[in-house]
C-alpha positions in Angstrom: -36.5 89.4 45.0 -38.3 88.0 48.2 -41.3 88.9 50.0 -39.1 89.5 53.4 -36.2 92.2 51.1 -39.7 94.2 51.0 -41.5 94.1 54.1 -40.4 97.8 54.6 -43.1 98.7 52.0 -46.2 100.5 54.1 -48.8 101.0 50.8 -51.6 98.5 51.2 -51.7 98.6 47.1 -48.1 97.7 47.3 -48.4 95.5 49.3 -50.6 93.8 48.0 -49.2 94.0 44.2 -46.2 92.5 45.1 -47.9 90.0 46.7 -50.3 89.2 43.6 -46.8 89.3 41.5 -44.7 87.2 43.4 -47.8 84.7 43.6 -47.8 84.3 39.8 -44.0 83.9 39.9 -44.8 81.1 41.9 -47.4 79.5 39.9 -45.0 79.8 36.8 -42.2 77.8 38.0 -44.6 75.2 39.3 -46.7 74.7 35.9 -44.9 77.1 33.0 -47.2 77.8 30.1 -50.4 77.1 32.0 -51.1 80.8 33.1 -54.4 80.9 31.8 -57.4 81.5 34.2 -59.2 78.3 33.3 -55.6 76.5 33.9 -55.7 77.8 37.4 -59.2 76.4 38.2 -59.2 73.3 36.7 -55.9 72.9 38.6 -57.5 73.6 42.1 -60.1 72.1 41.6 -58.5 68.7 40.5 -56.4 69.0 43.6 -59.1 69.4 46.3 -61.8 67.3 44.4 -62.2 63.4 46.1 -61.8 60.0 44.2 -64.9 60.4 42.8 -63.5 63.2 40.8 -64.9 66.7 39.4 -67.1 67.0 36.6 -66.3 69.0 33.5 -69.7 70.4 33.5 -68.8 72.1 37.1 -65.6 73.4 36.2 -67.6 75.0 33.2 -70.1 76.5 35.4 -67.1 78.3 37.5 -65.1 79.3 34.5 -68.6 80.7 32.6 -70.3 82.5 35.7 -66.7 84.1 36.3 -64.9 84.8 32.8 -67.9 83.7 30.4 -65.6 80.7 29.4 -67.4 78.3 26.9 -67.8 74.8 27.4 -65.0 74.4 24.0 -62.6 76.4 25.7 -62.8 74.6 28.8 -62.2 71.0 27.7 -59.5 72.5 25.7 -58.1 73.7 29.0 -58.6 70.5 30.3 -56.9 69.1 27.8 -53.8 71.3 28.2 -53.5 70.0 31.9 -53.6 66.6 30.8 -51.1 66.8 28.4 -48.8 67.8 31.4 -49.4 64.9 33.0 -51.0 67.0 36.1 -54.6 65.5 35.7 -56.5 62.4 34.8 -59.6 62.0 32.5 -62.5 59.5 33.6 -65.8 58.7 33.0 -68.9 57.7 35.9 -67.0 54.2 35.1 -63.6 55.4 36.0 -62.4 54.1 33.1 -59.7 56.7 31.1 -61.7 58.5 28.4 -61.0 61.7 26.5 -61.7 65.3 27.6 -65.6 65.8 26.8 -68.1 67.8 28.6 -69.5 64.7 30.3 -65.9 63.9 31.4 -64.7 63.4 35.0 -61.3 64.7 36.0 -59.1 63.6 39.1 -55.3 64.9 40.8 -52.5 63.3 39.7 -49.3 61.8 42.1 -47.8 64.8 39.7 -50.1 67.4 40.5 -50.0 66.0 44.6 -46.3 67.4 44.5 -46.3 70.0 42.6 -49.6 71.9 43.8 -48.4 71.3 47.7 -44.8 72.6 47.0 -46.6 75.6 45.3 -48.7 75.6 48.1 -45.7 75.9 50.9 -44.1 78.8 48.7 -47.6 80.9 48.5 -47.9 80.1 52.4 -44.4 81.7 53.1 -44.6 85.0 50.7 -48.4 85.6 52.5 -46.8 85.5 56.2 -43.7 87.4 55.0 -45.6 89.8 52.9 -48.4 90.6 55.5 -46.5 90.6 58.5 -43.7 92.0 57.7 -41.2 89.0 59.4 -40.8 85.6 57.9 -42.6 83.1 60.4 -42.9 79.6 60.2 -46.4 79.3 59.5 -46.0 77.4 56.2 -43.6 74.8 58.0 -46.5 73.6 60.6 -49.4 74.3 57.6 -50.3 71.3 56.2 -51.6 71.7 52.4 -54.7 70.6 53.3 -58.0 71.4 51.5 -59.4 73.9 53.9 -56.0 75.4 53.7 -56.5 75.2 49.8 -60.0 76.4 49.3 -58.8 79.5 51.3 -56.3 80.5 49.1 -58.7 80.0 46.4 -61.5 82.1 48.0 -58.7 85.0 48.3 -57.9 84.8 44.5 -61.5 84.2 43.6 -62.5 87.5 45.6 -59.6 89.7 43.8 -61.1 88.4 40.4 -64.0 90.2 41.0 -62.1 92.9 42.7 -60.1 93.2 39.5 -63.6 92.5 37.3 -64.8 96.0 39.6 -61.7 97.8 38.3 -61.9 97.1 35.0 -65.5 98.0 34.7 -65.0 101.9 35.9 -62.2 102.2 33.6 -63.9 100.9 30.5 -66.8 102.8 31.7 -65.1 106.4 31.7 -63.2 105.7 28.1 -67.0 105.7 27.3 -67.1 102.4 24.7 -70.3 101.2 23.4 -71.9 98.4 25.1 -70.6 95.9 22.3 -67.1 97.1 22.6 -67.5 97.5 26.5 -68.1 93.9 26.7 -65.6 92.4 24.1 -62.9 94.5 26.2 -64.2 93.1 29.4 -63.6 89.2 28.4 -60.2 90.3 27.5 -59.4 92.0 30.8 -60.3 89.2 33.3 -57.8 87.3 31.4 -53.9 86.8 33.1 -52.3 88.1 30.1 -53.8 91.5 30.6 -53.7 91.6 33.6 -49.3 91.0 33.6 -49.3 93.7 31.3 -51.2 96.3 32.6 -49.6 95.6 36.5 -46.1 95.8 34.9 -47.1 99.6 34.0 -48.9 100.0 37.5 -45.4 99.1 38.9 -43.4 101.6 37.0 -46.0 104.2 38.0 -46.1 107.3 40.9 -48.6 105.2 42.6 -46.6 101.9 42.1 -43.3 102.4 42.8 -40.6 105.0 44.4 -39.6 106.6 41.5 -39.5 110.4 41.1 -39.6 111.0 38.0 -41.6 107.7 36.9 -41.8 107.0 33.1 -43.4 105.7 30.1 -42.5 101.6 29.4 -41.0 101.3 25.8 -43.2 98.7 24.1 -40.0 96.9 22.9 -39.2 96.6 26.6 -43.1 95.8 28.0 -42.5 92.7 24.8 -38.9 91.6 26.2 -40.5 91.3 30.1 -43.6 89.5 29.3 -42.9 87.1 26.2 -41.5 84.3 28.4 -44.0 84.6 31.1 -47.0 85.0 28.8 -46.3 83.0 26.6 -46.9 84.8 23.7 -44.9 86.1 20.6 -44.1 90.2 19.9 -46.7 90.9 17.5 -49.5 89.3 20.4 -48.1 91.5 22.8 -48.2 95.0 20.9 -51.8 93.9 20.1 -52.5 93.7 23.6 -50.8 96.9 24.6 -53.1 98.1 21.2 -56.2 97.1 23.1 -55.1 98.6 26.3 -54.8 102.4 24.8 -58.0 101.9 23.0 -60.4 100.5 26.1 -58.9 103.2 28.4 -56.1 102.1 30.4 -52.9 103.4 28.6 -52.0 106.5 26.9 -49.1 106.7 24.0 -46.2 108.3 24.2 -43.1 108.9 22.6 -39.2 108.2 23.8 -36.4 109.1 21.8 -37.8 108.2 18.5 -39.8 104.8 20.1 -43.4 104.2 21.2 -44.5 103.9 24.4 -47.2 103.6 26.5 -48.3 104.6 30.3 -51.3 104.1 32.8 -53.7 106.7 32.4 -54.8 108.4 35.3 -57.9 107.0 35.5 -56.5 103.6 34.8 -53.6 104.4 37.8 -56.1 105.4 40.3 -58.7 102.9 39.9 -56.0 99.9 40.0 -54.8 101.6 43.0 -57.9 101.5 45.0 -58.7 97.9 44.0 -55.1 96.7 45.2 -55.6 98.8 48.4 -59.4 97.3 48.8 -57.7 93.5 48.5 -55.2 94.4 51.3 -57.6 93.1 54.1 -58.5 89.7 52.4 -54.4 89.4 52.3 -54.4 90.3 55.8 -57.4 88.3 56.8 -55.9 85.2 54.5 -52.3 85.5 56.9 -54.5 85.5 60.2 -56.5 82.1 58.7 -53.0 80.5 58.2 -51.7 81.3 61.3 -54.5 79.5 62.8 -54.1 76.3 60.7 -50.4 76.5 62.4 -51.2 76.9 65.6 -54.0 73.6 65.1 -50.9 71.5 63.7 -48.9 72.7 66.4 -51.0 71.6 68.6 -51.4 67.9 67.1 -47.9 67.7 67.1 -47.9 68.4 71.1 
């Protein structure tokens, strides 16, 4: 469904969900099976870094300061990008060398296309998403990197938006520190995150149902195994995970198991959508600027 079929919706959360949502909709057509965090930087980065390239040491730096990444992880990320032809591996030489953590990585011709188009489809859903109309902002926005490192700011400030939310629910299930911070490196993750906004969706806060319900965990596994990536028995782990640190309660619906946001959980993801509305409104006014600048070239 598209941003504009939903521009009646007046809940900044809302709002900004289904902006989040159709975002990583986006991102999945473009590069499918790279919906890890680490994916998403390296990514970014590759496409706004100059000929000189980025180091593998700085993209470790981001990944560790924001999700505790380590440096093995990373180049395995790297690695992953390669593979997909979206990225090139170099050393100080320029000369093609293996994914290391001395390693130099640069945009491919691939990437160029791909990235941009994603870029023009993100540039629509924000103007059609925050102001309600579909303009043509993303026709006279050129992909540049200013353009770019925007977007990236905006998803960089809902990470630790999301970081925020986590934090107070983990905090009020009342974990020990040890389990408090094993939960916490498993919620900034993408996976989680799908899961647990597929629940915010079907909840009072999150959608317009009356009478909204508990997810069946055979159907949470039958909408999230293609866009996660990930087999059943991963899933219901997950889903495992999410009762225990806080953010769902188990049910049961005609003989199956379910699972549901808990009120703490429901609130608290809530009032971190609603807090990220601005930035999405702030990020719409920024592109509308870059349009009018092109527009004005153009004359």
């Amino acid at each position: 469904m598209s941003a504009a079929a939903n521009s009646t919706i007046t809940s900044p959360a809302r709002t900004a969900a289904r902006f989040l949502l159709q975002y990583y909709d986006i991102w999945g057509r473009y590069f499918h099976g790279l919906n890890k965090r680490a994916h998403w930087h390296v990514l970014f980065l590759a496409r706004t870094g100059d000929n000189r390239g980025v180091s593998s040491r700085a993209i470790h730096r981001t990944l560790y300061g924001s999700y505790g990444t380590d440096i093995r992880t990373c180049i395995e990320r790297i690695k992953d990008c390669e593979r997909n032809g979206l990225i090139k591996v170099f050393d100080e030489a320029n000369r093609p060398t293996a994914a290391s953590p001395g390693c130099l990585i640069g945009s491919t011709a691939r990437l160029i296309e791909r990235f941009d188009e994603h870029c023009r489809e993100t540039i629509a859903e924000i103007c059609a998403i925050a102001s309600g109309e579909v303009h043509q902002y993303h026709a006279a926005a050129e992909c540049n990197d200013s353009l770019i490192s925007d977007i990236y700011r905006f998803f960089n400030a809902y990470d630790r938006m999301w970081r925020n939310t986590s934090e107070l629910v983990v905090k009020q299930k009342g974990l020990t520190p040890a389990y408090a911070e094993d939960a916490m490196d498993h919620l900034v993750t993408y996976q989680y995150w799908a899961i647990i906004m597929l629940l915010w969706t079907a909840s009072a806060l999150g959608s317009d149902r009356a009478n909204p319900s508990a997810l069946v965990i055979d159907e949470i596994i039958s909408q999230m195994w293609d866009r996660l990536c990930l087999g059943h028995l991963a899933i219901k782990e997950r889903v495992t995970n999410l009762v225990r640190w806080g953010f769902f309660t188990e049910q049961t619906i005609k003989k199956h198991k379910a699972v549901s946001l808990t009120p703490v959980a429901e609130s608290a993801i809530n009032n971190g959508l609603a807090a990220t509305h601005p930035l999405l409104i702030e990020l719409h006014q920024t592109l509308a600027q870059y349009a009018l600048g092109s527009e004005d070239k153009v004359a």
